[in-house]
N, C-alpha and C positions, 0 to 999 in steps of 0.2 A: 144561228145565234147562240154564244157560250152563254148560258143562264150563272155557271160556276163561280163567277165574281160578284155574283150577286149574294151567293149562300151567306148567313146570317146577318144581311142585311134586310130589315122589315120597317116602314115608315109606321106612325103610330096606327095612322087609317087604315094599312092594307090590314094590322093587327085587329083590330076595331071589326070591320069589316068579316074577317073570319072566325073573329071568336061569336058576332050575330047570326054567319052563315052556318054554324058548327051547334051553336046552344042555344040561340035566340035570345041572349043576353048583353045585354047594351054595357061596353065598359066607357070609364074617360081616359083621356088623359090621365089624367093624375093616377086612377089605378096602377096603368101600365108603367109607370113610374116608379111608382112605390114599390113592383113584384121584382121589375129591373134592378132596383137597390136591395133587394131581400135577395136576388139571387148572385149578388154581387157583378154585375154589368156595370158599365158605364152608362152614366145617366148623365144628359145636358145642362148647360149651369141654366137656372130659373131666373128669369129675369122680374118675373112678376111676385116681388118679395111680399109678403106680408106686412099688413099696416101695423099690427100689434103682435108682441112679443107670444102671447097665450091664445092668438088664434087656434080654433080647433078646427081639425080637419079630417075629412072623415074615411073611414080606413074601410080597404077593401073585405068582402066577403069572401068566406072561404070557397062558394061556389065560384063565382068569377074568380080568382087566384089561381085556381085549378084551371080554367080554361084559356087562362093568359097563358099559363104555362105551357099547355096543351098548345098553343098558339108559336110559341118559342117554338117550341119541342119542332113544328110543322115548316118553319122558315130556317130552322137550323141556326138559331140564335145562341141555344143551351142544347 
């Protein structure tokens, strides 16, 4: 089985999944999102818009950040 088609494709969960097997730190969604846009990847259109214009929402730690990355970095995304 060629795995090579696969390289820098990672579902959010396999992402998820290794950054709890690697740190024990639980990320969402949405983090993985937000690190995807700050490293400049393509990111899916959100369907689930906001009810109000000043919603707050709340931003990743620099520890998780690091280990999304670390995450990237192991699926060959970045």
């Amino acid at each position: 089985m060629d795995l090579s088609e696969f390289k820098g494709k990672a579902t959010y969960e396999q992402i998820k999944a290794y950054v709890v097997e690697q740190t024990g730190l639980k990320v969402s969604s949405l983090y993985i999102a937000q690190i995807k846009k700050k490293c400049g990847l393509d990111v899916g259109e959100n369907f689930n818009l906001q009810k109000s214009e000043n919603a707050r929402q709340p931003q990743c730690t620099p520890e998780k950040e690091d280990a999304i990355i670390q995450a990237f970095r192991h699926f060959g995304i970045i």
